[in-house]
N, C-alpha and C positions, 0 to 999 in steps of 0.2 A: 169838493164835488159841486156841479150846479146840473142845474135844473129848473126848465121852464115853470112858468107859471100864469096865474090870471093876475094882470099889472093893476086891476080895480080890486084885487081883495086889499082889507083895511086892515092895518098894522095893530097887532094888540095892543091894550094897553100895559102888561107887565112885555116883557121878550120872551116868547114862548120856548125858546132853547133852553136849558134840553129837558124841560119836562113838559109833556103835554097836561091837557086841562085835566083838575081831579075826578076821580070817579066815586067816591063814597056818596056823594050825595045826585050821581046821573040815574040811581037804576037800571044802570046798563050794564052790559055783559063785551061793552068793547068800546072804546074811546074814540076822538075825535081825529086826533094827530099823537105820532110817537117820532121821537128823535133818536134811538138808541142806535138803528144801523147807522147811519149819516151823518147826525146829529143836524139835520135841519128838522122842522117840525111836518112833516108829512102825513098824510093819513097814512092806513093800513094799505089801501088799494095802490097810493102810490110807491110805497116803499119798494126799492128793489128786489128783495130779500126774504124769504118765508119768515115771518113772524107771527107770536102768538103773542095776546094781550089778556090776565085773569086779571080783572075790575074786581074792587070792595065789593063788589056785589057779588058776583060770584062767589067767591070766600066765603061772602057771610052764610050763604045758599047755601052754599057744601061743607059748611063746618070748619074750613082749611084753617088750621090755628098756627100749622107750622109748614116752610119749606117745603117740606118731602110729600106734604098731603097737597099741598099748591102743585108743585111740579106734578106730582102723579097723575093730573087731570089735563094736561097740558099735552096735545097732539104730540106727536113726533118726540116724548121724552121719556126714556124707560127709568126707574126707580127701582132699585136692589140696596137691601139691608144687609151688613154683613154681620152684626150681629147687635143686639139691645140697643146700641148710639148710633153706631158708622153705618154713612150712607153714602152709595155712588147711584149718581146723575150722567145720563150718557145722551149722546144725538149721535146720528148717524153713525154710530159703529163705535165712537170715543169718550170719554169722561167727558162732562164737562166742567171746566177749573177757570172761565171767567164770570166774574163775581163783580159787577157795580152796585154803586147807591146812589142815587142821583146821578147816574150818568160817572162818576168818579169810579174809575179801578180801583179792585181791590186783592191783594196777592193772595193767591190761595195755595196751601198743600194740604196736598191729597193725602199725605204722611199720618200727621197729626192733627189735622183737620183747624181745631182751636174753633170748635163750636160753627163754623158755616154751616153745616148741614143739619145743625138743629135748632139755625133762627127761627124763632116765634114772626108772624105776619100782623103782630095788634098792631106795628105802628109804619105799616105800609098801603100806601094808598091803593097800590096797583102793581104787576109788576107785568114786565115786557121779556119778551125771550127773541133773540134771535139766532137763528139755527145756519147752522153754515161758518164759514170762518168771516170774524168779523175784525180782524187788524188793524182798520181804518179807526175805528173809534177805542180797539178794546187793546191793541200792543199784542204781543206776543200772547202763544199759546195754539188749546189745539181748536180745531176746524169742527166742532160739534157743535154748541151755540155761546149766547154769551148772554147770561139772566142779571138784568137791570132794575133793581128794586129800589119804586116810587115812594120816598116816604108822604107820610102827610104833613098837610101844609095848613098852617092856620086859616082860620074863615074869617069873612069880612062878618058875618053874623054870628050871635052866640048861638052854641048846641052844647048839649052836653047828654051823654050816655052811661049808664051802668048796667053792664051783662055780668050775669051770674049763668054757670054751666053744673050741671051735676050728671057724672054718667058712671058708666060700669065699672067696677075694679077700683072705685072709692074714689072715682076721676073730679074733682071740684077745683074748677075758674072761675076768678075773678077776672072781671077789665071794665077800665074806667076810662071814659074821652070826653074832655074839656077843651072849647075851643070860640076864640070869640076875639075881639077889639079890646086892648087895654087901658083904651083914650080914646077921650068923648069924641077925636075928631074919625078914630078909625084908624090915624096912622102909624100907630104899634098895633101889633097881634100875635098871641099867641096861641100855644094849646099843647097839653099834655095830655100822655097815653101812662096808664098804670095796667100790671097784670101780675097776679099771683096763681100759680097752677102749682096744686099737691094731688098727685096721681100714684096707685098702683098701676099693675097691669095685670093681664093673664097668666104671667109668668110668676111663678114664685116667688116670694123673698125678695120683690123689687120695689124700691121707689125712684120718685122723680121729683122734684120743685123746680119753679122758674121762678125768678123776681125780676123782669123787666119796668124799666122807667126810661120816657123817653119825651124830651121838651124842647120848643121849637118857638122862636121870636122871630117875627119879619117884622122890619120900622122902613117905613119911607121916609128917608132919610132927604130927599126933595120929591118932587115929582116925575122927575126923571132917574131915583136914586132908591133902588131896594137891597136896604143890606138885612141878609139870612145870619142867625145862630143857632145852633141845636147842641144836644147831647143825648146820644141813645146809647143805656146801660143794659143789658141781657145778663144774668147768671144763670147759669143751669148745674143742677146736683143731683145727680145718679147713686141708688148704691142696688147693690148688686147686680153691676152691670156685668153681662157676659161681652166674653173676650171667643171671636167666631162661634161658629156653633156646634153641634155633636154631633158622631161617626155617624153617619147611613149604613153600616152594615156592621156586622159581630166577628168576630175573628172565624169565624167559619167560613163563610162569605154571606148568610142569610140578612134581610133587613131588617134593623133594629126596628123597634116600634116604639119610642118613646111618648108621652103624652106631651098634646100641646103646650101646657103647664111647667113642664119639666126645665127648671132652668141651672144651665150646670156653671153660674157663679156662685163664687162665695157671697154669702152674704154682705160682705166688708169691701167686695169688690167696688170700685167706685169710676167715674169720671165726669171731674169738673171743670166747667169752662167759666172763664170772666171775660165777657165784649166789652169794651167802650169806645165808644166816636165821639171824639167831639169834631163837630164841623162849621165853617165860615163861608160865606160869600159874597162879593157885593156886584151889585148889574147894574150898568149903566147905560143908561137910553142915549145914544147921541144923535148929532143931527141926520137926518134923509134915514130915517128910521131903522139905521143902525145900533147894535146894542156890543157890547162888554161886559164881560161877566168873567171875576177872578174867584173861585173857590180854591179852600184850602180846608183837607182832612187831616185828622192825626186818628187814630186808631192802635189799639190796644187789646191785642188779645192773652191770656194765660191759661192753661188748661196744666191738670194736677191728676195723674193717673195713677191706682196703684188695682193693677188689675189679677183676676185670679178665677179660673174656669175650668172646669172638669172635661175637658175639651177633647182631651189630647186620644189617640190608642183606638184599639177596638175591642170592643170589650167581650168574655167569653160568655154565650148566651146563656147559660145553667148560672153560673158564679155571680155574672157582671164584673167579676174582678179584671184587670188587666190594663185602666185607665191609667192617664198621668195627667196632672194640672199645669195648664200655661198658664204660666203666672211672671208678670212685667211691671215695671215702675218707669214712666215717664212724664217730664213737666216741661214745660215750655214756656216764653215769654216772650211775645213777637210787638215789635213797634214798626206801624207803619204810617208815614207820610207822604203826602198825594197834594201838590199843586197842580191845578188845573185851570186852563187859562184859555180864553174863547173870544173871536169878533168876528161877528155876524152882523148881515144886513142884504138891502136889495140894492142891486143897480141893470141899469138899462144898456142893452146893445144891440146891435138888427134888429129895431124894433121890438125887440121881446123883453121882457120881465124877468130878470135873474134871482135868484139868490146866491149869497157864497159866504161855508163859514172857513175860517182855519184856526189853528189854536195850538197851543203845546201843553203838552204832561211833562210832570216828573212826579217817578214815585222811589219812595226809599226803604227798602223792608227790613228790620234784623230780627233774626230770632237767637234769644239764649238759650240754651239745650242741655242740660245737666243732662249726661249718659248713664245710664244706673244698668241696664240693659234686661235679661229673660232670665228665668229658672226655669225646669222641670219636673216638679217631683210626681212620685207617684201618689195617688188619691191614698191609696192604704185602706182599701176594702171594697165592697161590692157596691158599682156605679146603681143599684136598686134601693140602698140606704142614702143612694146622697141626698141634703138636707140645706146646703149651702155652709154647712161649718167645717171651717179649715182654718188652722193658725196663720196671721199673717208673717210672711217673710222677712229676714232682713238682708236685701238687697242692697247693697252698698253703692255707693259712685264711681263709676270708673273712670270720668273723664268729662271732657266738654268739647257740645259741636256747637261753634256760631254760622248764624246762616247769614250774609247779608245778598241780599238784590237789589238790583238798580235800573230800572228803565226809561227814559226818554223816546 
């Protein structure tokens, strides 16, 4: 893509592709320039493209500790739960199922999710959305937007922060941010994000924990030479977690009325996820103020379900009897790989001031899928005593699905 510009602006000093400037420490509620539609650095007024940008500041404002509390604030994005974990994210009519990190794709299914929809935001700077089909930067998929999440990036100056949270339902966080130069000249830097969250909720019989850690090195490697490493690890562990949620009406046809409280998993009901990224990159400045930047993802997700909810039936309104439990076993273990490859710079023609980047992906996805599949049994008494106890199943293996993807 190109695009005019003013031939007197001055060329940063890092390459602004493809993250714009950080926002944790502007106080602002929208940034300078973003790359995500085009991947040149553009303000917002230039971009082609309807976009929204939620700034560290923002978040911090609104509490948004995760995803779903981020997008929910976010114009033009509707947010639906479908039950205690799972969450769908929609624009303009469709899901949405593209997922960057810096600018780098990431595969997503909507299937078994593997924890996207319940990333934690401690250790993102910012993130950008853009709404509409974005192909040019994002590959295949569908035409609703495409959510770009800014991690943070070490400071030339030391800071350092510790929040504590305590809220409703026994809700207590931790998070800790270190961030500063490892050498007296300034040219290593790093900084770490730590978060521990032990939550109930409203619901009965539920818990939650997160153990995120997440660490980031940039060394200038010359003066024209900045090479990135990171590793960001997320766990999340659920137990009784509900599998969809319970009948609106009674076998009569009148409406149930169950209490907000009321939560019809077993107690043993679970679903855990494990993230890990590790990521690379190095940017190179070259001459007439051109730059190069080869990054390289690996990513690891596994999530470990063994689910079990009084879901099923409609129950008779005198008795409550009449229910059956959905009850499932699924595990999954997806590896994916993402080279990403970028040269950017200006030049001149009819008098005007250019830019032009171009660049290639490839990404490589597999998942391992032990098939274990559904039961149905029936509750075995009146859905007015459920309590969340229920024996667990033994569900056996039936088989295996590998998934692999590939795009360029």
């Amino acid at each position: 893509p190109l695009t005019t510009g003013n031939p007197k602006r001055a060329a940063p000093t890092i390459p602004a592709w493809p993250r714009g400037p950080p926002t944790d420490d502007s106080h602002s509620y929208t940034t300078g320039s973003m790359a995500s539609a085009t991947g040149l650095p553009l303000s917002i007024r230039e971009t082609p493209q309807s976009v929204t940008v939620i700034t560290r500041q923002q978040m911090d404002d609104q509490g948004s500790n995760n995803i779903a509390d981020t997008l929910r604030r976010a114009p033009g994005v509707s947010v639906q739960n479908y039950d205690s974990e799972r969450w769908e994210f929609s624009s303009r009519g469709l899901p949405i199922t593209n997922f960057q990190y810096d600018g780098v794709n990431s595969t997503y299914d909507g299937v078994y999710d593997y924890g996207t929809t319940s990333t934690d935001m401690a250790v993102y700077d910012h993130l950008e959305i853009i709404k509409g089909s974005s192909g040019l930067m994002s590959g295949s998929g569908d035409p609703s937007a495409t959510v770009n999440l800014i991690r943070k990036k070490p400071t030339k100056e030391f800071k350092a922060s510790v929040t504590g949270t305590v809220g409703s339902w026994d809700n207590y966080r931790t998070e800790g941010d270190i961030s500063g130069p490892l050498t007296e000249s300034g040219n290593v830097r790093g900084r770490f994000v730590g978060v521990y969250q032990d939550r109930s909720s409203y619901l009965d019989h539920y818990q939650n924990t997160k153990d995120i850690a997440y660490g980031i090195l940039e060394a200038d490697l010359t003066p024209d030479t900045l090479l990135t490493f990171g590793i960001d690890q997320q766990d999340t562990r659920s137990r009784g977690a509900s599998w969809t949620g319970f009948p609106m009406y009674f076998s009569n046809g009148n409406r149930t009325n169950f209490s907000r409280s009321f939560n019809p998993a077993a107690d043993w009901s679970r679903r855990d996820f494990q993230n890990q990224t590790i990521f690379a990159s190095v940017q190179q400045k070259l001459a007439n103020d051109w730059s190069l930047k080869v990054s390289l993802d690996r990513k690891r997700s596994q999530h470990d379900t063994l689910l079990a909810s009084a879901s099923g039936g409609n129950p008779d309104q005198v008795t409550g009897e009449g229910m059956y439990m959905f009850m499932g076993k699924y595990k999954g273990d997806q590896v994916q790989n993402t080279l990403d490859v970028n040269l950017s710079g200006p030049f001149s023609l009819l008098g005007r001031e250019h830019e032009l980047i171009m660049g290639f992906m490839a990404t490589r996805s597999k998942q391992d899928v032990p098939v274990y599949g559904s039961v149905y049994p029936p509750v075995g008494g009146s859905i007015y005593d459920w309590r969340g106890e229920y024996a667990k199943p033994n569900i056996p293996r039936s088989g295996q699905n590998d998934i692999v993807q590939r795009q360029t």
